[in-house]
C-alpha positions in Angstrom: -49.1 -2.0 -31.7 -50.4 0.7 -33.9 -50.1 4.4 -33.2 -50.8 7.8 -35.1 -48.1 10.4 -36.1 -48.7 11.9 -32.5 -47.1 8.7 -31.3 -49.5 7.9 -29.7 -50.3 4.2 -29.7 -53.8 3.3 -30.8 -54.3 -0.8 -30.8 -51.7 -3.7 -29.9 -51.3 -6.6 -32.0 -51.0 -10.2 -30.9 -49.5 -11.6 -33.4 -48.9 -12.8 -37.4 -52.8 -12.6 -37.6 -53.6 -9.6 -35.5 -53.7 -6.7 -37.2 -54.2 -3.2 -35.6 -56.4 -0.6 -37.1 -55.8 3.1 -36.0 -59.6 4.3 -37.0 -59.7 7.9 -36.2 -55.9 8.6 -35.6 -55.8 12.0 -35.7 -52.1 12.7 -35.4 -51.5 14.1 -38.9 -49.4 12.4 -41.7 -45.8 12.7 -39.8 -44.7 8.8 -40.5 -41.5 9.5 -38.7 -43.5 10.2 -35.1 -44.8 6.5 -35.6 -41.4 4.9 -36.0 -39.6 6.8 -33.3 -42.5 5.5 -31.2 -42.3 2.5 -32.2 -38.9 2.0 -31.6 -39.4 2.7 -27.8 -41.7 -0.1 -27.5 -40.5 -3.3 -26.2 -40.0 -5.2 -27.7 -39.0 -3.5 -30.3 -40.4 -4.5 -33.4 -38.9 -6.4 -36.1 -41.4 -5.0 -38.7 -43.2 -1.6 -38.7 -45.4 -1.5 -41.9 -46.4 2.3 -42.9 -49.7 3.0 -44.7 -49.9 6.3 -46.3 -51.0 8.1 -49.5 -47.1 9.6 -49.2 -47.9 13.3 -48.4 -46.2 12.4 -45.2 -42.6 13.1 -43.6 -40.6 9.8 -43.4 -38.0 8.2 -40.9 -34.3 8.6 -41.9 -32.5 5.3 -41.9 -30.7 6.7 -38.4 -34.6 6.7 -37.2 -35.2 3.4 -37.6 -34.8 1.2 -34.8 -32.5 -1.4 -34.4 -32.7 -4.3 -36.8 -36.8 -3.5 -37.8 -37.5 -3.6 -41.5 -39.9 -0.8 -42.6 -42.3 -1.6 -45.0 -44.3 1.2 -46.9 -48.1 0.7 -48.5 -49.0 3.3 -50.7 -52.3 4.0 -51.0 -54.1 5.8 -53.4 -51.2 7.3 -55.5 -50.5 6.7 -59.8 -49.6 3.3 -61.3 -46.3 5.0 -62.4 -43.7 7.2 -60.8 -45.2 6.0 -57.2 -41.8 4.5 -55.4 -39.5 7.3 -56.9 -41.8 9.2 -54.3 -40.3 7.2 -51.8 -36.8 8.4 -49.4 -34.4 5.4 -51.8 -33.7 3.2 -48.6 -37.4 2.7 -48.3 -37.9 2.2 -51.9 -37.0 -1.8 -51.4 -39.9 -2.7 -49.4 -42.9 -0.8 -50.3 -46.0 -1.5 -52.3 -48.6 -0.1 -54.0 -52.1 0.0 -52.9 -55.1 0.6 -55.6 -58.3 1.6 -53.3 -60.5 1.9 -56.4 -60.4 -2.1 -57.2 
């Protein structure tokens, strides 16, 4: 499932190949909503990927359910300097987007 900052979920996934597209969220840039929603789903999932430009609050590691494995997709942001914008124990799995290519 997808859902906005609101928690609110938006579009389910079935699988490795479905992907969920929010659209027109409109929850705001509060990525810590979405993984505290997402860890009341069940199942709970064992992957919650985050796409943001990083003006956004993040989870703690405390808010992170269970055994899930966040990954973060920057969007958007400088070649250089982008993951030391990043909380460090998110800073392992994240990437870097470039919209303009």
């Amino acid at each position: 499932r997808a859902c906005d900052a609101a928690g609110q979920a938006r579009a389910r996934s079935t699988g490795a190949s479905g992907g969920a597209k929010l659209g027109d969220a409109g929850g705001g840039t509060d990525m810590r909503s979405a993984v505290i929603a997402a860890g009341r789903m069940r199942p709970t999932p064992d992957i919650i990927v985050l796409v943001t430009d990083g003006e956004t609050d993040y989870p703690a590691p405390r808010e992170v359910p269970g055994s899930a494995r966040v990954i973060v997709c920057l969007v958007g942001v400088p070649e250089s300097g982008w993951r030391e914008r990043l909380p460090a124990h998110l800073r392992r799995n994240a990437v870097r987007a470039d919209l303009d290519s």
